[in-house]
RODO-2510 file (C-alpha; in nm, 4 decimals, decimal comma):
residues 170
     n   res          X          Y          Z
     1     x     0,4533     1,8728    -0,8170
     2     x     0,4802     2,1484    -0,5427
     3     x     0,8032     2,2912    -0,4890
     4     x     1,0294     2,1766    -0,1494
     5     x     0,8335     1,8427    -0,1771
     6     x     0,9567     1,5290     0,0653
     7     x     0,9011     1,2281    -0,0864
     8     x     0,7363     0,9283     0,0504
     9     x     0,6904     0,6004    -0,0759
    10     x     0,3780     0,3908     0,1160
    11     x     0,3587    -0,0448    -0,0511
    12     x     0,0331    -0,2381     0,0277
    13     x     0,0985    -0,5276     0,0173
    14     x    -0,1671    -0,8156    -0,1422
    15     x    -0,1790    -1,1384    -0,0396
    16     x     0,0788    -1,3798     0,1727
    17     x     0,3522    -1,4622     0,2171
    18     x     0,6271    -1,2446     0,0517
    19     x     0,7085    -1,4450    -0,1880
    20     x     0,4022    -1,4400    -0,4439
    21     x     0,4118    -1,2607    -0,7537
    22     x     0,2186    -0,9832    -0,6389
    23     x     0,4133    -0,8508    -0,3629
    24     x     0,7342    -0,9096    -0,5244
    25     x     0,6144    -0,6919    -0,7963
    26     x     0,4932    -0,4237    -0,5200
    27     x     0,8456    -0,4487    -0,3595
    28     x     1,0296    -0,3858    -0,6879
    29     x     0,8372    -0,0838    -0,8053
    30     x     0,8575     0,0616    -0,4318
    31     x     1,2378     0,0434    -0,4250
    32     x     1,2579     0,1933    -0,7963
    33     x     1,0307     0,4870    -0,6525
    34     x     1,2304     0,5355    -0,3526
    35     x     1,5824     0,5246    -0,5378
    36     x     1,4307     0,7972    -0,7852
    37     x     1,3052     0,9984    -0,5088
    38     x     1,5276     0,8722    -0,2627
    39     x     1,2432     0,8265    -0,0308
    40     x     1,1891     0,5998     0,2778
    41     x     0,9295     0,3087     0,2405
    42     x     0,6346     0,2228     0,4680
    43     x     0,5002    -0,0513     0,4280
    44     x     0,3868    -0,4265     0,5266
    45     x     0,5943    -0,7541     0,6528
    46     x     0,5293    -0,9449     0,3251
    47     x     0,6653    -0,6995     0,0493
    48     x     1,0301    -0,7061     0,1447
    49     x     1,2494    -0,4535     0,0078
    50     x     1,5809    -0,5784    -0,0175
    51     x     1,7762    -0,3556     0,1930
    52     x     2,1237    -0,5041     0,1193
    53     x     2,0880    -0,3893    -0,2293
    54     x     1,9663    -0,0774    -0,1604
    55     x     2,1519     0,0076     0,1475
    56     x     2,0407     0,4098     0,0946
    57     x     1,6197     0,3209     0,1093
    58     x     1,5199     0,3273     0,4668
    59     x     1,2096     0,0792     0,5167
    60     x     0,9744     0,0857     0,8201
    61     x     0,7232    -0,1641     0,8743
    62     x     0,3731    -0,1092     0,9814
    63     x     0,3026    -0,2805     1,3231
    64     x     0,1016    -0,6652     1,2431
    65     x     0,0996    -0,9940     1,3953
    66     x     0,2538    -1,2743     1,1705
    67     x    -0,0341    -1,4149     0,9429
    68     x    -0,2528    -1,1692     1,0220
    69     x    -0,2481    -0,8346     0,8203
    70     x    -0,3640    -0,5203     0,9286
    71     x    -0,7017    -0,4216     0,7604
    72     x    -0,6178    -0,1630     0,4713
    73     x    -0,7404     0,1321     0,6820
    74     x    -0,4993     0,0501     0,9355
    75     x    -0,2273     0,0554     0,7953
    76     x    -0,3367     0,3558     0,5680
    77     x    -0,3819     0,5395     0,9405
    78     x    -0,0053     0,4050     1,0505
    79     x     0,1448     0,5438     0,6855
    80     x    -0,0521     0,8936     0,7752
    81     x     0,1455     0,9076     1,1232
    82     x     0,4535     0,7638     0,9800
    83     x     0,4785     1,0587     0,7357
    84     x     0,3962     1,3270     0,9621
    85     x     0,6571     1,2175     1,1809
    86     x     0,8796     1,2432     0,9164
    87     x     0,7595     1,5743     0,7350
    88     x     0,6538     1,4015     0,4469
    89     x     0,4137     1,6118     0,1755
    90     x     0,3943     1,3675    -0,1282
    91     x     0,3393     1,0295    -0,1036
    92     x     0,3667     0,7693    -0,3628
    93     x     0,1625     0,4217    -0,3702
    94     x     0,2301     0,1265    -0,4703
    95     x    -0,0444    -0,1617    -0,4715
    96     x    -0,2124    -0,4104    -0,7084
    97     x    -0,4196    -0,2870    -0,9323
    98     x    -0,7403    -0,4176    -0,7874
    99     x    -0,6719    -0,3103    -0,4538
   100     x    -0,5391     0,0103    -0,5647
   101     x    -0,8497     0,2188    -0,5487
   102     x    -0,9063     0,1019    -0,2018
   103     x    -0,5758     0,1897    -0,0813
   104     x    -0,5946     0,5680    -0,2439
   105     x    -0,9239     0,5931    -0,0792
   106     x    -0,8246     0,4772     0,2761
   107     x    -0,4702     0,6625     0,2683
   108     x    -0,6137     1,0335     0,1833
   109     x    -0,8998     0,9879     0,4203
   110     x    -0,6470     0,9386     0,7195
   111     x    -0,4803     1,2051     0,5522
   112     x    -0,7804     1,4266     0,6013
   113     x    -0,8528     1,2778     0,9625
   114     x    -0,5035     1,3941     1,0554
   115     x    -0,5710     1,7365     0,9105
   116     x    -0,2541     1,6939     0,6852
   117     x    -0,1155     1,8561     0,3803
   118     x    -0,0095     1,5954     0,1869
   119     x    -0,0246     1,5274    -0,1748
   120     x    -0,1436     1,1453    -0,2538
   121     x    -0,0732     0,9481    -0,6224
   122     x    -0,0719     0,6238    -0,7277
   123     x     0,2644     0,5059    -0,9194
   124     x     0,1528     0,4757    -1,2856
   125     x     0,3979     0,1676    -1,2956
   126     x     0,1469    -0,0121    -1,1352
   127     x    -0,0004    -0,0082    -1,4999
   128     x     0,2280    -0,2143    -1,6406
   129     x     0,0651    -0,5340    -1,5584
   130     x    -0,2755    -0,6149    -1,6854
   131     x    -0,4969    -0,6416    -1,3919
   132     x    -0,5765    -1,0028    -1,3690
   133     x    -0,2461    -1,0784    -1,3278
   134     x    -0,1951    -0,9341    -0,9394
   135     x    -0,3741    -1,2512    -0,8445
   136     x    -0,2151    -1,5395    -0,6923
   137     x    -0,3191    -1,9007    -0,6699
   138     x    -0,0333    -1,9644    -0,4212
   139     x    -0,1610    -1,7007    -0,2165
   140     x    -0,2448    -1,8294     0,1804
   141     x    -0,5054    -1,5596     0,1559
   142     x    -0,8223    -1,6868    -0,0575
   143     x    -0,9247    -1,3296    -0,1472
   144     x    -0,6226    -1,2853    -0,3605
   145     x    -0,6166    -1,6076    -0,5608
   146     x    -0,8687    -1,5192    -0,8578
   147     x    -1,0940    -1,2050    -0,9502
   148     x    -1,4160    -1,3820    -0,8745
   149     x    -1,2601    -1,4221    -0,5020
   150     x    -1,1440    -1,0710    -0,4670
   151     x    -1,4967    -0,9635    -0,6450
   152     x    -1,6994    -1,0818    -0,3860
   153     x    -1,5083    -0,9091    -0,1122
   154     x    -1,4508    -0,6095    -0,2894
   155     x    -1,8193    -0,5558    -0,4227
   156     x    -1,9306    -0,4837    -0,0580
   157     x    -1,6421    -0,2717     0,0226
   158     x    -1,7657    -0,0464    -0,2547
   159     x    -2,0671     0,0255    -0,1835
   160     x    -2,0616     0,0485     0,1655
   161     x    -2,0513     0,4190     0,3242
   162     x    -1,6832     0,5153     0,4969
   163     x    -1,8134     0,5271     0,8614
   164     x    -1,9978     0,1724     0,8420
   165     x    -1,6395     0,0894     0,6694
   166     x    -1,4376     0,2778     0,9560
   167     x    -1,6238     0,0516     1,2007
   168     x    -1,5755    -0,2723     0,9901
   169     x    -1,2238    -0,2185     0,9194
   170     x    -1,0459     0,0274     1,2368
***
């Protein structure tokens, strides 16, 4: 790590509503990140960090209509702008593990767009639950409920080149 860092922490959530398994798990590894860095969180309506137990993590929440979640870009573009506001050179993510190397991607190419210096990594706690496990059958979002769902959705997302995805997902 670079000296005279400021710590950010930036949660994806995956899936609705706040209560699955996968965003709780999101929520708990972004407040254990922020109360070791003692960083602020950015991140979306449905991973809630509890902010009456941890009264010293300051949460903002990216801008989205109820039941509709911002597009991963988007929200990747309002973390980039939330950090520069607030000076921040090293942020940590936290997101399920197959939506992970979507959110890297997306968060240091706003970085770039912005023309910032900041330092993006993925929080290797993330690793501590086996991949098939982020999905959620009680997910309102379909995507999220198996790996064959998420596949589908996902294998077209990979291949696709950043400005078709810009277009698809701004």
């Amino acid at each position: 790590m670079r000296e005279k860092e400021k710590y950010g922490v930036v949660a994806f959530a995956f899936g609705v509503p706040e209560t699955i398994r996968s965003n709780q798990r999101i929520a708990q590894i972004a407040s254990q990140k922020a109360r070791e860095f003692k960083a602020p969180v950015y991140t979306q309506i449905d991973v809630r960090i509890d902010v009456r137990v941890d009264t010293d993590i300051k949460v903002e929440y990216a801008e989205e209509k109820t039941g509709n979640p911002p597009p991963t870009l988007r929200i990747a573009r309002g973390a980039t702008q939330w950090a520069k506001w607030r000076r921040i050179t090293y942020l940590w993510v936290v997101a399920a593990k197959p939506h992970l190397w979507r959110c890297m991607r997306d968060l240091k190419k706003a970085v770039i767009e912005e023309g910032l210096d900041i330092f993006v990594v993925a929080c290797k706690e993330i690793d501590q639950y086996p991949e098939d496990e982020w999905f959620c059958q009680n997910s309102t979002q379909a995507r999220v409920r198996s790996r064959k769902d998420w596949e589908r959705r996902e294998k077209i997302l990979k291949v696709m080149p950043f400005f078709l995805y810009k277009l698809v997902a701004s």
